[in-house]
C-alpha positions as CSV (number, residue, x, y, z in Angstrom):
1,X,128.9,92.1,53.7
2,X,129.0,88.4,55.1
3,X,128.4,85.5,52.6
4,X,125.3,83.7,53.4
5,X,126.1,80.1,54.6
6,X,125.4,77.2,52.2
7,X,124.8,73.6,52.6
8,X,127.6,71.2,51.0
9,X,125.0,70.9,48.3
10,X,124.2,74.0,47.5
11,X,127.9,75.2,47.8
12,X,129.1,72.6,45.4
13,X,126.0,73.6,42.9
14,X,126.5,77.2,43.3
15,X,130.4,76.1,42.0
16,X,129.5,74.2,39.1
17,X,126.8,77.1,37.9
18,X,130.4,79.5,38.1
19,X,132.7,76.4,36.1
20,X,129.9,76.3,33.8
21,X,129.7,80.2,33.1
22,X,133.3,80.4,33.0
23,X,134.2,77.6,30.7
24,X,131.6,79.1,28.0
25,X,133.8,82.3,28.0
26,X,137.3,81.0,28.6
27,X,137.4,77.4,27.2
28,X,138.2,74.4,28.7
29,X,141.9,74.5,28.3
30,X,142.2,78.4,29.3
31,X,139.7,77.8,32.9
32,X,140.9,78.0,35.9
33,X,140.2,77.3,39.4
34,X,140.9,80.5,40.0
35,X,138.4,82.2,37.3
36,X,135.8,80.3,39.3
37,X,136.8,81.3,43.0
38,X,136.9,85.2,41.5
39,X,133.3,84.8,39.9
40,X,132.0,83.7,43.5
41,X,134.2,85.9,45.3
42,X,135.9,82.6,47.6
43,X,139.0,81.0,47.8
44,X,140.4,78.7,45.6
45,X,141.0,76.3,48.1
46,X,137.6,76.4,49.1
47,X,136.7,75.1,45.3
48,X,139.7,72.7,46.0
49,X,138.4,71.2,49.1
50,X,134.7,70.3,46.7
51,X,137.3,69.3,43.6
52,X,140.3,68.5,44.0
53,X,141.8,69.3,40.5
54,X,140.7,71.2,37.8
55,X,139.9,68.4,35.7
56,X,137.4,66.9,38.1
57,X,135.7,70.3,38.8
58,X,135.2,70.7,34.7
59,X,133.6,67.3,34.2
60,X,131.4,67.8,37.1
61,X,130.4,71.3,35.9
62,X,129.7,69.4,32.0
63,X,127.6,66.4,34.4
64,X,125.6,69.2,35.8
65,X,124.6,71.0,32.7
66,X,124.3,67.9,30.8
67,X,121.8,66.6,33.7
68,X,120.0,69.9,32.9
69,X,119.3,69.2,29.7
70,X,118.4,66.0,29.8
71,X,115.8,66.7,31.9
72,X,114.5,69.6,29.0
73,X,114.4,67.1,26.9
74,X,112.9,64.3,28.9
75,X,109.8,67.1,29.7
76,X,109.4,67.3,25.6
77,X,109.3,63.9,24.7
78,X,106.9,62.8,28.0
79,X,104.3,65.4,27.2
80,X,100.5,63.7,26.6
81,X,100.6,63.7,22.8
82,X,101.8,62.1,19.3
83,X,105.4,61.0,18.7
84,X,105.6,63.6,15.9
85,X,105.1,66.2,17.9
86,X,106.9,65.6,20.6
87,X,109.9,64.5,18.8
88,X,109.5,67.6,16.7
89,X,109.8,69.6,19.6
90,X,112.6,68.0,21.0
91,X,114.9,68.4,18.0
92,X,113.3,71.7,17.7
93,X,114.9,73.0,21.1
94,X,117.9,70.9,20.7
95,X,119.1,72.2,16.9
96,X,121.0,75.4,17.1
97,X,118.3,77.2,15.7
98,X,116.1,76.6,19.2
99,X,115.9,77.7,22.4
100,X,118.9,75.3,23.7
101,X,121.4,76.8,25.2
102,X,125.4,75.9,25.8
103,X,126.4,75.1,22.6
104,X,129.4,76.4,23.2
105,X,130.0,74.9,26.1
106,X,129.4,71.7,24.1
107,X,131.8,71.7,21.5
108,X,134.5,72.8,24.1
109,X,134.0,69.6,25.8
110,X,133.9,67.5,22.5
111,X,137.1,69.6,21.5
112,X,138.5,69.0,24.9
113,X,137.4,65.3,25.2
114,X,139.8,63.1,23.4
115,X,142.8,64.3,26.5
116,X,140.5,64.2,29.1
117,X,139.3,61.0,30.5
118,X,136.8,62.2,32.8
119,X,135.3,64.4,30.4
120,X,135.1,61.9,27.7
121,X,132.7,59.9,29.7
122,X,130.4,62.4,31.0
123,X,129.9,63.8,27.2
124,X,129.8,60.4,26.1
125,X,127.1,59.3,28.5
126,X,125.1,62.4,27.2
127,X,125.4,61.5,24.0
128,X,124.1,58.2,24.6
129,X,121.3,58.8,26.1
130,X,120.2,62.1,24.2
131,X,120.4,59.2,21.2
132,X,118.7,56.9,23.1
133,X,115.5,58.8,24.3
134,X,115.3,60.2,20.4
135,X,115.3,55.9,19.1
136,X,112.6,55.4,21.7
137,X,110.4,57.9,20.7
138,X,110.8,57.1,17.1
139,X,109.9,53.3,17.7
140,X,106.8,54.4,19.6
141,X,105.5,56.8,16.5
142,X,106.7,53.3,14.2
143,X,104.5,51.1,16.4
144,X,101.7,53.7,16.5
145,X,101.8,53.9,12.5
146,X,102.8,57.6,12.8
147,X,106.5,56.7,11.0
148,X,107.8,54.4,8.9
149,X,111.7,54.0,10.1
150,X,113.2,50.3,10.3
151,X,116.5,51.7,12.5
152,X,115.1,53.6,15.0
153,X,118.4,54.3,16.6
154,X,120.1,54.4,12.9
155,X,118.0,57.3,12.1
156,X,118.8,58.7,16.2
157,X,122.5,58.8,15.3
158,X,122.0,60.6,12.1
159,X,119.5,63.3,13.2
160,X,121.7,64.1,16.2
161,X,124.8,64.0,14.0
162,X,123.6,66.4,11.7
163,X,122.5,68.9,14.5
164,X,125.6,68.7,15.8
165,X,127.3,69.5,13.1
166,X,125.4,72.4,12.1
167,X,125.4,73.5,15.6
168,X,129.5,73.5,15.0
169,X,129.3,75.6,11.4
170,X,126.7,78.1,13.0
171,X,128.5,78.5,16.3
172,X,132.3,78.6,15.3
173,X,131.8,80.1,11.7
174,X,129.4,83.5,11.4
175,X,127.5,83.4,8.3
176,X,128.8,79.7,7.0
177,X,125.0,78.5,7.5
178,X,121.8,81.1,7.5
179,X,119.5,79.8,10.5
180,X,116.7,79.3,7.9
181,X,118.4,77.4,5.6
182,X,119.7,75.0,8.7
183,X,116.0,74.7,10.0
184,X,114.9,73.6,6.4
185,X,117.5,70.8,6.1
186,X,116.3,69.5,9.9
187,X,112.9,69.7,9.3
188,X,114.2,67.6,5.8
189,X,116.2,65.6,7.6
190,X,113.2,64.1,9.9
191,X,110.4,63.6,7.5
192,X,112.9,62.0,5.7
193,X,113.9,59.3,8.3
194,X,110.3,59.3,9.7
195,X,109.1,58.3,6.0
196,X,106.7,61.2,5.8
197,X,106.1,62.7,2.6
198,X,106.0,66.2,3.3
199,X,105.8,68.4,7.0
200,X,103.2,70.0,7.5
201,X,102.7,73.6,9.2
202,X,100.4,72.6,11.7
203,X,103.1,70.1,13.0
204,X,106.0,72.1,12.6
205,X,106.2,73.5,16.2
């Protein structure tokens, strides 16, 4: 049966869907370009003629998913309502006890980061501005007198660093951290930078 023509665009999406898939199962290191051309049945020089190396087509493929959840999370926090909920939400999905998904994918790439240029910059941009969007929301719930938090973007850097490291124990070690006892320490973590005295159940989704 003959392949439906793509556009340049959709071609070069359609490859970075396939990267993505494969470097979840095999790993950055173990990928190859030809794991990719197998999944969608074409050529490797066809995925050589949209990427010329295998490093390129890897930190494109992390550049698209990261560009997918960004724009998750910038849905969450621009919804019509208070701070606290919307950055509840937002760390909600993002901790590995939500609904985000690719956290393997995500600690390949920091794994795989330090000896690849390329990929170093496209998971360091995420991380930036995954950081940046939490600070902003924080410093409107401070300005609103929903929070009391001096460093916004202090208390951005150490949510996210906890999340990510208990996104690292529950992912890579079965069993080393139950799901509800990581939930409790998140939902601890943010009253506790937010200045709140307690969370309560109504705002706890």
């Amino acid at each position: 049966m003959a392949r439906v023509r793509l556009s340049v665009a959709e071609r070069r999406e359609e490859l970075l869907r396939a990267a993505v898939a494969q470097i979840e199962v095999r790993g950055v290191a173990a990928v190859r370009i030809a794991d990719v051309a197998s999944a969608l049945g074409v050529s490797n020089a066809l995925v050589l003629y949209h990427f010329s190396t295998k490093e390129k087509l890897v930190a494109a493929a992390f550049a698209y998913a990261a560009e997918d959840d960004l724009a998750h999370l910038s849905k969450l926090l621009g919804r019509r309502t208070t701070a606290q909920r919307r950055l509840r939400s937002a760390v909600r999905w993002y901790a590995p006890t939500g609904q985000a998904k690719g956290w393997r994918l995500w600690i390949e790439g920091w794994a795989a980061a330090p000896r690849e240029p390329a990929l170093r910059e496209v998971t360091q941009d995420l991380d930036k501005r995954w950081k940046a969007a939490i600070a902003e929301v924080i410093a409107e719930g401070v300005a609103a007198g929903e929070f009391r938090c001096p460093d916004p973007m202090g208390a951005a850097l150490r949510l996210t660093a906890l999340l990510d490291g208990l996104a690292v124990q529950i992912t890579s070690y079965a069993g080393a951290v139950s799901r509800a006892r990581a939930q409790e320490w998140v939902d601890e973590a943010l009253a506790r930078e937010l200045g709140l005295t307690e969370v309560p159940a109504t705002q706890q989704q």
